[in-house]
N, C-alpha and C positions, 0 to 999 in steps of 0.2 A: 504494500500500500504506500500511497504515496505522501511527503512529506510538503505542505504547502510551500510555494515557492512563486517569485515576481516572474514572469513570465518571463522568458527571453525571446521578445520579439524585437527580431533585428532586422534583416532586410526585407519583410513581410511589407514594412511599414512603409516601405517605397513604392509596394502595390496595392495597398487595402486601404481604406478611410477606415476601417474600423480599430487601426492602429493608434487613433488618439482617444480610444475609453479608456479610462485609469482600470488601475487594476491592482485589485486585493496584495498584498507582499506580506507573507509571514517574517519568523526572524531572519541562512544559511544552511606485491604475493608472498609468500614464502621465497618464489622463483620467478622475478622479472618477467625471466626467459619462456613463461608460458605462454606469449604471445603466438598463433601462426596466423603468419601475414597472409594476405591475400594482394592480387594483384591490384596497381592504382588507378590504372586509367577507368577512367568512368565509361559507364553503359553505353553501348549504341543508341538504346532506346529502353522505353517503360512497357512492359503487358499493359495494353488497353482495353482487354477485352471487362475488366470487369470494375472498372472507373465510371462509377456514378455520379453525372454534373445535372443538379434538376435545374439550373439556369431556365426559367420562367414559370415553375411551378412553383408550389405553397414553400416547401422544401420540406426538412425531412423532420421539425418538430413537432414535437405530442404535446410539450407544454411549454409556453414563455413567460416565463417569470414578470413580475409588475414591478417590483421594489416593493421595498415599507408602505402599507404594513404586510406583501406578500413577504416570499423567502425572493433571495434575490444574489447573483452572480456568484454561479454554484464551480468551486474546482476540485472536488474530489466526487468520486465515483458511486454506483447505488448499490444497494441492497435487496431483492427480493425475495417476498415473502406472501406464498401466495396470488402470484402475477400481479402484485402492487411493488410499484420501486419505493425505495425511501434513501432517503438524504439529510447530507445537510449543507449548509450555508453558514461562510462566516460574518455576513455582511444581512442588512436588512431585518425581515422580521418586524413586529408591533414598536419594538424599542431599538431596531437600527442596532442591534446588539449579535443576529445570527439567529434560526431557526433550523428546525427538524421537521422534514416534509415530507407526505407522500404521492405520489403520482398513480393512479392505474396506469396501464399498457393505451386505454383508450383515453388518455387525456384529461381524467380527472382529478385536481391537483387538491390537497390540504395540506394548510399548515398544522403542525400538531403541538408544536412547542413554538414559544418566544421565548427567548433567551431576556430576563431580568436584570441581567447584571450581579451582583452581591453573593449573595448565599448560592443565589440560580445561577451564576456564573455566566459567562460571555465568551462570542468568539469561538468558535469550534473547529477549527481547521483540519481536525479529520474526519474520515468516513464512518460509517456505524458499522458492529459489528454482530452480526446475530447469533444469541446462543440460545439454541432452544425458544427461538419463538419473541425471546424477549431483544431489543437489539440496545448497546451500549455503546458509547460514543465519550468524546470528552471535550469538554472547555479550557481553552488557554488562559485563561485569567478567569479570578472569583473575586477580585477586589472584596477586602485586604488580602486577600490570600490569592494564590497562582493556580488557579485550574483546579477543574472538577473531574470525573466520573462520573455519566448518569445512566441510567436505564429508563429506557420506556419501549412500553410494548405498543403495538399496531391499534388497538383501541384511543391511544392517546394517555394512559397512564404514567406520568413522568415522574422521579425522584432523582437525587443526590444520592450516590452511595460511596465517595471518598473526595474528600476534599484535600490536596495541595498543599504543602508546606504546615502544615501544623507544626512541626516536629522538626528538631533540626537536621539535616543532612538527606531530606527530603525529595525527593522528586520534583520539580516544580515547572509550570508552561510547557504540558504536554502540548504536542504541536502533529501528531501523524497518527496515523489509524493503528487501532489495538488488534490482536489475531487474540485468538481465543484457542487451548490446546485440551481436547475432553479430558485427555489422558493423565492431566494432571487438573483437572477442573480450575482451570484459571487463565484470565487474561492478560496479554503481553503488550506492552508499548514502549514508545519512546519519547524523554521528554527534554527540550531543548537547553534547560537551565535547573539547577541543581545538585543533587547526590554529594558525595564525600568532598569532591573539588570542586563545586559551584560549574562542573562545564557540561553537564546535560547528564542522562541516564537513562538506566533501561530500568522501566519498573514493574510488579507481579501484583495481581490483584487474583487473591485465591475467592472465588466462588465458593467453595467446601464450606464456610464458614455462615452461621445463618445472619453475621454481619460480618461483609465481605475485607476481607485485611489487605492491605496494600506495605509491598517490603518492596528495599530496593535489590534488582538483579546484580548491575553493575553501575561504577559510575567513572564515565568518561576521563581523563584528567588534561586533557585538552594539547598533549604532546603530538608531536608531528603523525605520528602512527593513529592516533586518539583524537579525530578533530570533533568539535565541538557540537557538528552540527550532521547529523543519520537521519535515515530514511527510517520509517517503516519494517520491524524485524519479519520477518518469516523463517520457520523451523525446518529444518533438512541436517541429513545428515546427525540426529542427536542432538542442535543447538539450535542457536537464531543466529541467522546471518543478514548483515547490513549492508549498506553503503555510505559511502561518507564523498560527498562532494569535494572536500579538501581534503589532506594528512595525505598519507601511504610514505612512500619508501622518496617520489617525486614529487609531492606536493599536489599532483592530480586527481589526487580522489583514490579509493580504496573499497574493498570489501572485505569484514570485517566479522570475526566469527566470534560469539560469546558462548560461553556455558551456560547450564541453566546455576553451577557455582560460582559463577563470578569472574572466571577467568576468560581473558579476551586476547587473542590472537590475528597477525596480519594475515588474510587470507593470499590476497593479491592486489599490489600496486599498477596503478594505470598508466602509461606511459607517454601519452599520447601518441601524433600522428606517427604509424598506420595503425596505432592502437587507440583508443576512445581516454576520453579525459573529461574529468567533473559528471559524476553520473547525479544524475536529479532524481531519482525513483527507486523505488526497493526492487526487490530482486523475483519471480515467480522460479517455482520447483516447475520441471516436467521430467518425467521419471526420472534420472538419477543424475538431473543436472542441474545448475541455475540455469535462467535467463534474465537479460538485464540490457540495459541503455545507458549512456551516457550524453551528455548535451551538446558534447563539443570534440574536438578529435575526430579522425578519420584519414580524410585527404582531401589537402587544399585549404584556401582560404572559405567561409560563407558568409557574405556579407559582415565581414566585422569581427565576426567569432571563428577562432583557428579549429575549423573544421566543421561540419553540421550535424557530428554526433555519428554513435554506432550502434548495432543491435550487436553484443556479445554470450558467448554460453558461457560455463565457467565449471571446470567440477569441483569434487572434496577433495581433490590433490593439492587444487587452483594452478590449473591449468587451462588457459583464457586460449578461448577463440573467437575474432571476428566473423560473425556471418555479415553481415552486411555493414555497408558504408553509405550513408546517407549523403548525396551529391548536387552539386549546387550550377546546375546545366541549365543552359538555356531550354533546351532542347524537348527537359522532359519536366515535367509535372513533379516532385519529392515533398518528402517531408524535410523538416530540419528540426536541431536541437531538442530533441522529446525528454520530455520532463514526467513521465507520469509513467506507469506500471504496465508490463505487458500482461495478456491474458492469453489461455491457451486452450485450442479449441480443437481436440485431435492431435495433430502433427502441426497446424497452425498458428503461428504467434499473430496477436493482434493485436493494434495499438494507437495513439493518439499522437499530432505533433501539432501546436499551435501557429508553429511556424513552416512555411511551406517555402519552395524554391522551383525556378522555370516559369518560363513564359504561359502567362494565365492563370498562375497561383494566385488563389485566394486568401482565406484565413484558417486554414489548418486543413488536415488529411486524415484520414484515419486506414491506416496501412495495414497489409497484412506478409507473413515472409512465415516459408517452411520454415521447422526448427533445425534440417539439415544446412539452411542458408542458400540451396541452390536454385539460380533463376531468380535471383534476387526478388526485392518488393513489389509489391503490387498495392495502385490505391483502389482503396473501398468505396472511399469516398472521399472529396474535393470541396470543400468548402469556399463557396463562393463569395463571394463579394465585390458584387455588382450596382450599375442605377435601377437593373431590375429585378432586383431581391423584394420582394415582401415586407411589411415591417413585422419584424418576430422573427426572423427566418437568422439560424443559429449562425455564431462566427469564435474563434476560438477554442477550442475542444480541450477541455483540461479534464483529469482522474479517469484511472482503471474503465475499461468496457465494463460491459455487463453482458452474457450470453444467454439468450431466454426467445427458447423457441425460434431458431433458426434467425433469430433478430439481434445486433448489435445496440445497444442501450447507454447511452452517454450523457454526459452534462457538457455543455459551453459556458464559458463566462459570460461571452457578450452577445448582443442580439442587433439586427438592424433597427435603426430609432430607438427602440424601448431601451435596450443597452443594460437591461438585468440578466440575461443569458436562458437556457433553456435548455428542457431534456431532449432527444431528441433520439433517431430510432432507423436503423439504417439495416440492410440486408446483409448478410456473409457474400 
C-alpha cells in the first residue's frame, strides 16, 4: 500500500491544464550487483490494440466527488466489501478535515464519516483495511496528540481504538495503509514520526485483545541505510518488507526487511540509471517474489527527473531485476514516474502513473506488463485531457487498482472543472 506523497508531475504539465490543481503533499541490497540490465534503446513502438481513449464520451467515472461537505480528492486506493468500494480522503468532508466513503459499482456514493478533528482525529492519508467485515484505517494527526486508529464497519458504525503518542517512544503520524496478518490476529503499519529515535516506525496493533494494544515493531533511526520516510509494509518471506525513497547503500532509495522482533536488514540498494531510483510505493508478493516501482531511474533524461521510473521484481536473496523501463518518446503514448502500488491479476501486473509521456499524453495511464516483463507495457487506459472532456471526467490516477469483476477500480485526485477527483472504473 501506498505511502501519500506530492505528486511528481513534471513534464505532464507542458500538456495538460489540469497541471495547475494543487494537490494534497503528505510529509517523504545485501549485493548491488543484483541488478540484470536490460537493453536501453527505447521501443519501436507501444501495443495499441488495447488503449482505451473515450475522447468524447462521459469517460470512465462512476463517481465525482463535490468537495466539503462531500469527500473530496481521493489518493489512495478502495476497498471492497460486498461490490460496495470504500475509501478514504484526506482533504474535504463536513469539516474540511478528511472522510471515509462509500461508492456502489453503480455510482452511488456516501459519506460515512467526517473527520472532527480532536479526539476524532484528522487527515487520513491511508487506505482502509478490512478484517473481517469491519474495515480500519488511520489518522495522521489527533490534535494534541499524532494520529489515531479507527474502525468502522459498512453500516457507518465509527470508533477510536488507539490513539498516538500517549506514551513516550510512541508511534506517532501514521501516514500509509495498515495490512492486517490473521495469523497473528493483528494489524501492521507504518508511521512517519516517532519510536525510540523520533525518525518514524513500524507499529503492531494486536486484535486478540478485547481492547486492542498497540506496541512498537521497530523504530527507524534515521541512518543512511534507515531513512526516515517507508512505504507501506507487506509480509513475505516470514517479515515485512518496505521501501524507502531515500537511504540504501547510494542514497536512492532501498528495500528494506524487518522482523516481526525488531530487527531490520538492507535488503537491496537502488542504483539508479539502468536501475530505478527513489521508489514511491510499497512492494506486492506474487508467488515467491516482490514486485515494485520506482519514480525515477531507468534511461535517459524525463522531463526534468533522471529517468521516468521502472517496474522491478526482487527476490528473498534480493536479487533485483528490471522488467520494464518507463520511456519518455515522442513517438508512443507511457507512463512516467509511478508512485502508487502495483496489483496483480494472474500473470499481470497492473498499475497507475499520474504522469504520462508522448505525443497526446494526457493526465495519467493506467498500464499493464506481464510479471515475466516480456513485450513490455501496454496502456489500459489514457487519460485524457482535453477542450472536450466533460466536466467530472477523471484526471490524475493516484492508489493501488482494485480488481472486481473483470473491472479495474480506481481513484483520481482531480477532475475536469469540479477539481475534487473521482472513482472511476475501466476494463482489463
Amino acid at each position: 500500500m501506498e505511502l501519500l506523497r506530492k505528486p511528481l508531475l513534471l513534464g505532464c504539465c507542458l500538456a495538460v491544464a489540469g497541471c495547475a490543481q494543487g494537490n494534497l503533499s503528505g510529509p517523504g541490497a545485501l549485493s548491488p550487483g543484483g541488478l540484470s540490465a536490460l537493453p536501453s534503446a527505447p521501443r519501436a513502438g507501444m501495443p495499441t490494440s488495447r488503449m482505451k481513449r473515450l475522447s468524447g464520451s462521459n469517460g470512465p467515472q462512476i463517481y465525482v466527488f463535490q468537495g466539503q461537505p462531500d469527500a473530496g480528492t481521493p489518493q489512495v486506493g478502495l476497498v471492497n466489501i460486498g461490490n460496495t468500494l470504500y475509501g478514504t480522503t484526506a482533504a474535504a468532508g463536513a469539516n474540511n478535515l478528511g472522510a471515509v466513503y462509500s461508492v456502489t459499482t453503480g455510482g452511488v456514493e456516501t459519506v460515512m464519516h467526517s473527520f472532527a478533528g480532536g479526539a476524532d482525529g484528522e487527515t487520513p492519508y491511508g487506505a482502509l483495511t478490512n478484517v473481517n467485515g469491519t474495515l480500519y484505517g488511520t489518522t495522521y494527526q489527533a490534535p494534541p496528540e499524532h494520529g489515531t486508529i479507527f474502525a468502522i464497519t459498512p453500516s457507518g458504525s465509527y470508533k477510536v481504538v488507539y490513539t498516538f503518542g500517549t506514551t513516550s517512544g510512541d508511534c506517532i503520524e501514521p501516514n500509509s495503509t495498515m495490512i492486517y496478518l490473521p495469523g497473528k490476529k493483528a494489524l501492521y503499519g507504518y508511521a512517519y514520526r516517532g519510536g525510540a529515535n523520533g525518525e518514524g516506525c513500524i507499529f503492531k496493533l494486536n486484535l486478540a485483545h478485547k481492547t486492542p494494544k498497540e506496541s512498537v515493531v521497530y523504530s527507524f533511526t534515521g541512518s543512511a541505510s534507515s531513512s526516515t520516510e517507508a512505504s507501506a509494509p507487506v509480509f513475505y518471506n516470514g517479515a515485512l518488507y518496505l521501501t524507502t525513497p531515500g537511504g540504501g547503500a547510494n542514497g536512492l532509495g532501498a528495500v528494506v526487511k524487518v522482523t516481526f522482533t525488531g530487527q531490520e536488514s538492507l535488503v537491496y540498494s537502488f542504483n539508479s540509471e539502468p536501475d530505478g531510483a527513489h521508489p514511491q510505493a510499497g512492494l506486492t508478493v506474487v508467488g515467491s517474489a516482490l514486485y515494485g516501482t520506482t519514480s525515477e531511474g531507468g534511461q535517459g533524461a524525463c522531463a526534468g527527473s533522471a529517468g521516468c521510473g521502472v517496474i522491478f521484481k526482487l527476490t528473498a536473496a534480493g536479487k533485483e531485476k528490471v522488467l520494464y523501463r518507463f520511456v519518455d518518446d515522442v513517438k508512443v503514448i507511457d507512463g512516467a514516474n509511478p508512485q502508487s502500488p502495483l496489483i496483480a491479476v494472474g500473470n499481470t501486473l497492473y498499475g497507475v502513473t499520474a504522469n504520462c509521456t508522448g505525443s497526446g499524453c494526457g493526465a495519467g495511464v493506467v498500464f499493464a506488463l506481464n510479471t515475466s516483463g516480456k513485450g513490455g507495457d501496454s496502456i489500459v487506459f489514457d487519460f485524457l485531457d482535453t477542450a472536450s472532456d466533460p466536466p467530472g471526467y477523471p484526471l490524475f490516477p493516484f492508489g493501488a487498482l482494485l480488481n472486481l469483476n473483470g473491472m479495474l477500480y480506481g481513484t483520481t485526485e482531480d477532475s475536469v472543472h469540479i477539481g475534487a477527483g473521482t472513482v472511476y472504473a475501466v476494463p482489463q
